[in-house]
N, C-alpha and C positions, 0 to 999 in steps of 0.2 A: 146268932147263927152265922155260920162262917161262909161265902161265897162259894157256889159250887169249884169255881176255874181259880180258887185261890191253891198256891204249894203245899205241900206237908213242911214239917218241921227239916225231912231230912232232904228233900228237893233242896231246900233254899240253902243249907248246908252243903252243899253240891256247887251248887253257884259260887257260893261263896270260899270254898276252897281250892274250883276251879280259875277263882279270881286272883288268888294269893298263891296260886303256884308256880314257882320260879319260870315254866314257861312265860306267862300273862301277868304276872304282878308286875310290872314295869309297861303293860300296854294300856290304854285308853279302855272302858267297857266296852266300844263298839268295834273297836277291832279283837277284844276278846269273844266277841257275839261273832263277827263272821267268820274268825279263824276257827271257833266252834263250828261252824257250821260248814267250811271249807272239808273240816273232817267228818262230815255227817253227822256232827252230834247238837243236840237241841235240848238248853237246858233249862228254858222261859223266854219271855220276850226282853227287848232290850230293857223297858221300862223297867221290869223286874230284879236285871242286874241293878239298876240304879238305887231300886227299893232297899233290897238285901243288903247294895254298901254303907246306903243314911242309915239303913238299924245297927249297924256295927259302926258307926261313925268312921264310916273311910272315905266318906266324898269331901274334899277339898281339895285347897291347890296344893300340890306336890311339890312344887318348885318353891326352894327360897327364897323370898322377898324381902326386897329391905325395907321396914317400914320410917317414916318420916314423918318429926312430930309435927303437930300444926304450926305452921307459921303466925307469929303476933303481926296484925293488922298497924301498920305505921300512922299512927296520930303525930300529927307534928301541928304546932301551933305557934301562931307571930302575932304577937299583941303590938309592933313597930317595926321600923325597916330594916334590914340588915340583920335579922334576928336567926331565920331559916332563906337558905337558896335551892331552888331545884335546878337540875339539865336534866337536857339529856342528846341526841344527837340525830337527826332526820338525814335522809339524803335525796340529794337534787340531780335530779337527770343532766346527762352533759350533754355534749355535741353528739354523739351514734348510740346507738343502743348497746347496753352492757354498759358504759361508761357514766359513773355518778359522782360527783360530789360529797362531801359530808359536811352537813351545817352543827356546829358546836352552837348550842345554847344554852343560858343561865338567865333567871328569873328569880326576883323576891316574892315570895307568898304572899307577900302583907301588902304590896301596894304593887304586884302585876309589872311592873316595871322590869324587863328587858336589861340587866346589869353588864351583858358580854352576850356576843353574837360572832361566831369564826366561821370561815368558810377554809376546808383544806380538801386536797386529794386524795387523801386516805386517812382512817379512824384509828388514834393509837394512843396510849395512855398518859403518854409523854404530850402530846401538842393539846391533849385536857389539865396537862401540867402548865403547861404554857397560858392558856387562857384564865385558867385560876388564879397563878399569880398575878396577873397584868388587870384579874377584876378586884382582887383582895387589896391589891393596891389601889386600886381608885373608891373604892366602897367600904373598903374595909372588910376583915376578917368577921366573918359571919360565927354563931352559933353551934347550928348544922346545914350539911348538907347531902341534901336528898337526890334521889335516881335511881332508875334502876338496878337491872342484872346484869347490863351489856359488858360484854369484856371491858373494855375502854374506864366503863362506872367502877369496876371489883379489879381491876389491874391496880399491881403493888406500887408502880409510881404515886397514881391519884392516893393509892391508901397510906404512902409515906408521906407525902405532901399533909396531908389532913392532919395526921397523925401528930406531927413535928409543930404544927402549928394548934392542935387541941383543939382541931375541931372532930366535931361526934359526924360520924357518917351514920347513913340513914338509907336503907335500898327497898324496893317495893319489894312485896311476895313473888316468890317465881310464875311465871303467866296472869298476870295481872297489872294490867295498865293501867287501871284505874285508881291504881297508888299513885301515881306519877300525874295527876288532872291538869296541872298549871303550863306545866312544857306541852303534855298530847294539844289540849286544848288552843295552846298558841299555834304549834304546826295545823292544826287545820284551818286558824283564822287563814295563816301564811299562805296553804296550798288552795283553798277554796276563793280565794279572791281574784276578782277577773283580771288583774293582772299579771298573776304568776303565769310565767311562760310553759309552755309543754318541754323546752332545753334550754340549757345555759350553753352558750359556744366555748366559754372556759370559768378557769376558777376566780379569775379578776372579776370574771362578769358576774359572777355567780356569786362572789362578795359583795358587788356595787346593789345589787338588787337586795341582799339582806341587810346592806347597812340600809337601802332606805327605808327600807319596811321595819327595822326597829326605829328610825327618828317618825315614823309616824306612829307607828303603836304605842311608844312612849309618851309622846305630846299631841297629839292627835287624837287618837281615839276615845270616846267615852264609854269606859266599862261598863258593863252590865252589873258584873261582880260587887264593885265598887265603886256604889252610888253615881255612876255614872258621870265620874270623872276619868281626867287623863292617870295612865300610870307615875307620869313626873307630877301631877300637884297631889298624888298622897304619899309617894315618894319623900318627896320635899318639903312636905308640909303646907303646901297652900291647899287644900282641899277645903278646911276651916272658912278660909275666907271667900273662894268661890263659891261656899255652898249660905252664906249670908249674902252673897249680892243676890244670888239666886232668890233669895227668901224676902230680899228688900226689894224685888223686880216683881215678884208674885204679891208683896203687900202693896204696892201703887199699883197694880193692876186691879185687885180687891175694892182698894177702895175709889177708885173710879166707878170698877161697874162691878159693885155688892150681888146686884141681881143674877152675875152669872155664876156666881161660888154658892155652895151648899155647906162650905165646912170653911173654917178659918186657918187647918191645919195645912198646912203643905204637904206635898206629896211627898213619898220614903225620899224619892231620885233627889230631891232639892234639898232633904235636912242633911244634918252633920252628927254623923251617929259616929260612936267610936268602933271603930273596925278592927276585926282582925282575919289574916289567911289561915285556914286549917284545910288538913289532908284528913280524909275518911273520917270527918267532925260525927261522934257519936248522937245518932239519932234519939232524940226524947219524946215522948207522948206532948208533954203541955213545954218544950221551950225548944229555944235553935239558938247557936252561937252569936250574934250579932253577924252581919252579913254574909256567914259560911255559905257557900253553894252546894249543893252535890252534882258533881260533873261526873259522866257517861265519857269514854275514850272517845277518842275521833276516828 
């Protein structure tokens, strides 16, 4: 049985020719509802108009869209050094406000190491030309190399440069940082350390402080990522042998005092497992890549 307050067939044909006539076919249904009603006329409620256009399938967007297929998720994987590099490019407050620096930086996936670190006045595609050659020279021509969507990363110099020399570029998804984990992740160790200043007085200084913050992140720090060594001993291959003193420091501890171990295994942090860096390492139910992490942007 039909609702008493429902239209007839020829009401709702009313609506809907009043909808599609050259006056109102170009307006919204609400302002076809009030300019109806501007004129004294009432032809249902707005709800109504909306009804009558889903049964003739006219409610959608009007306007051309350009659709955009989905983006492939960047997997990129280093079984050794020099295989993949990422950058990308942060900026450091100067001397007054408005005024910043731009810190160019490049890092290997596979051993976290810091390869090229620039500090310059302005961001352009040419002085990431410059930093590439002077890293590719000292490290060697990498694989691929990974980065963003920043002008500076998709500018035709960096993509001649790559090109000429056969390396594969590699860029994260449009809004999506979490392509890029290896650079985000390094600028927040950078910026969250109680040393980093609130300004740098110029771009000298504002180099002098990221050259020392790469000689420490490379030799100094012990990863989390990677087994909790320096970026230079798995860089360079001594990882192997620091991670056996480790294991012959923990077996003369053992056997002095047995009573305080429960397992004769060593800890992951102290074994020497073979490592590799990956970006967006596909997730499995029963396994994980050897050491991959999943990082969160900073």
């Amino acid at each position: 049985m039909a609702p008493q307050n429902k239209l007839s067939a020829a009401e709702r044909a009313g609506i809907l020719a009043a909808l599609n006539s050259p006056e109102f076919v170009d307006l919204a249904p609400m302002q076809v509802y009030t300019k109806l009603l501007d004129q004294g006329i009432y032809l249902g409620s707005l709800s109504t108009f909306y009804r009558v256009l889903e049964e003739n399938k006219q409610v959608k967007e009007r306007r051309r869209l350009a659709k955009h297929p989905p983006r492939a998720v960047p997997e990129l994987v280093a079984t050794a050094p020099g295989q993949v590099y990422t950058w990308d490019i942060t900026k450091l407050a100067g001397p007054v406000k408005g005024k910043y620096f731009d810190c160019y930086m490049m890092v290997d996936i596979h051993s976290r190491f810091i390869v090229g670190a620039h500090v310059h006045a302005t961001e352009s595609g040419v002085l990431a030309v410059e930093m590439m050659k002077g890293i590719f020279g000292i490290h060697g021509i990498p694989q691929v190399v990974h980065a963003d969507r920043g002008t500076s990363m998709t500018s035709k110099t960096v993509a001649a440069l790559l090109s000429d020399l056969e390396v594969t570029r590699s860029h994260s998804r449009p809004r999506v940082s979490n392509d890029n984990p290896y650079s985000e992740s390094i600028f927040k160790t950078l910026k969250y350390g109680p040393e980093f200043p609130e300004r740098f007085a110029s771009v000298q200084d504002a180099g002098g402080f990221i050259s020392g913050f790469v000689d420490w992140y490379n030799h100094h720090r012990q990863h989390s990522g990677i087994g909790f060594h320096t970026p230079a001993n798995v860089h360079y291959g001594h990882a192997a042998g620091v991670a056996k003193e480790r294991s012959a420091t923990l077996a003369a501890a053992r056997a002095k005092h047995p009573e305080r171990f429960t397992t004769t295994t060593d800890p992951k942090s102290s074994r020497s497992q073979d490592r590799r860096g990956s970006t967006n390492p596909r997730k499995s139910p029963n396994s994980q890549p050897p050491n991959s992490r999943w990082y969160r942007s900073a």
